[in-house]
C-alpha positions as CSV (number, residue, x, y, z in Angstrom):
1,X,19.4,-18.4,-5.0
2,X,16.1,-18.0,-6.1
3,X,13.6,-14.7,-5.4
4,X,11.4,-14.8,-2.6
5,X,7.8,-14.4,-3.3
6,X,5.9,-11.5,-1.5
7,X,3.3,-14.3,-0.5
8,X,5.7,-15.9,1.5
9,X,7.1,-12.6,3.5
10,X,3.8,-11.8,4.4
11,X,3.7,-15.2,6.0
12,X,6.7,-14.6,8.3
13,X,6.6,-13.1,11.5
14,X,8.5,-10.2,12.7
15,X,11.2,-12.2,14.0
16,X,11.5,-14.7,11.1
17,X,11.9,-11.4,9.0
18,X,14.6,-10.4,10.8
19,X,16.2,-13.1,10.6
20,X,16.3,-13.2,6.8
21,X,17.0,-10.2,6.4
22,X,20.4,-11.0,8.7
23,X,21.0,-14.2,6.4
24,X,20.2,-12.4,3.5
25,X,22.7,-9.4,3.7
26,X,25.6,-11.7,5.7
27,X,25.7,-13.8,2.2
28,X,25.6,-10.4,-0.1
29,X,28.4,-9.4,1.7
30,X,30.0,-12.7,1.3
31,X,29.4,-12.6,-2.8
32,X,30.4,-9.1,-2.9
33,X,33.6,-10.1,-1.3
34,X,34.2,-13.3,-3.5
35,X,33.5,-10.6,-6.6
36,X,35.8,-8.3,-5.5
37,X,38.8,-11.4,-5.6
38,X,37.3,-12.4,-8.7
39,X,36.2,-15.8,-7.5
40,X,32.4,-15.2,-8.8
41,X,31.2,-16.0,-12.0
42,X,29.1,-12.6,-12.3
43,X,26.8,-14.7,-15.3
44,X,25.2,-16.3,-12.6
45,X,23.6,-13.1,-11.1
46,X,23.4,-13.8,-7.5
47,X,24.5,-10.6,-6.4
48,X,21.6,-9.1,-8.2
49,X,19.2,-11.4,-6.5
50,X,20.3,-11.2,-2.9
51,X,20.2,-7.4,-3.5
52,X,16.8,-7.9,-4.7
53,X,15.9,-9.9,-1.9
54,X,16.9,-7.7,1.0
55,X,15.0,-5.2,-0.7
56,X,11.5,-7.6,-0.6
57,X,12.2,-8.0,2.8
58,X,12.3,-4.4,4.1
59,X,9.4,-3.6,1.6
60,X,7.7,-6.4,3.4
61,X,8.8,-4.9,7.2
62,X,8.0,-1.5,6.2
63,X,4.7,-2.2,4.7
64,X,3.5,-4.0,8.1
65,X,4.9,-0.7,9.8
66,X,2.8,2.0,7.6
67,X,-0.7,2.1,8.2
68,X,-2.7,2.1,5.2
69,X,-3.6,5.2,3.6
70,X,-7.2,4.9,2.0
71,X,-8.1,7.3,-0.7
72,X,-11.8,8.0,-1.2
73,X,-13.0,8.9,-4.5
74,X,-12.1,12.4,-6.5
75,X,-9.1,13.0,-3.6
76,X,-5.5,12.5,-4.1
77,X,-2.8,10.6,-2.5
78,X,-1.1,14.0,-1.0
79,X,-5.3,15.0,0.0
80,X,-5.6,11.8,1.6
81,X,-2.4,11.8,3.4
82,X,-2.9,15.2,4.9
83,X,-6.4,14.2,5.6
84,X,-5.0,10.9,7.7
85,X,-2.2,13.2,9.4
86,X,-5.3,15.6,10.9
87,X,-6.7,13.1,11.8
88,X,-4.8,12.0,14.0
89,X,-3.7,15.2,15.5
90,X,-6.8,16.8,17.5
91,X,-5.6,14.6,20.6
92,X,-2.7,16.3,20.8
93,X,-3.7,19.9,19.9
94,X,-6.1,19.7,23.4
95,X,-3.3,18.9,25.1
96,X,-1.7,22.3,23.7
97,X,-5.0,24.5,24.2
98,X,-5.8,23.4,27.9
């Protein structure tokens, strides 16, 4: 099996993503199972890539998930992460106060 590209996961939809990832881990279980009788020739790799693979594809769902942190200039990742969690809490501390 060959690696998927990031280009093309970004392409999917949520469903088709899904879906891989379903396909994807049903055959890793299948060639951890053929390893484990000692029918795979481990030279090939395809364990590795699978593995690899279902990894792409939850990067892939998780990054459409996240919203983008953006870090302004002279601030941190950690800065800019507090700064985007404040954000988006003065909604919710009215709610408290009132």
């Amino acid at each position: 099996m060959k690696s998927l590209e990031t280009k093309e996961l970004e392409k999917l939809s949520d469903t088709d993503l899904v879906k891989k990832l379903n396909d994807l881990r049903s055959e890793f279980s299948k060639l951890k199972s053929s390893a484990a009788r000692g029918t795979l020739k481990k030279e090939l790799g395809e364990i590795k890539t699978v593995r690899r693979n279902v990894a792409r594809v939850l990067t892939a769902m998780n990054a459409r998930k996240a919203p983008a942190v953006v870090v302004e200039k002279d601030e941190t990742k950690r800065d800019a992460a507090k700064r985007a969690k404040n954000d988006s809490t003065p909604a919710e501390e009215s709610k408290v106060t009132e």
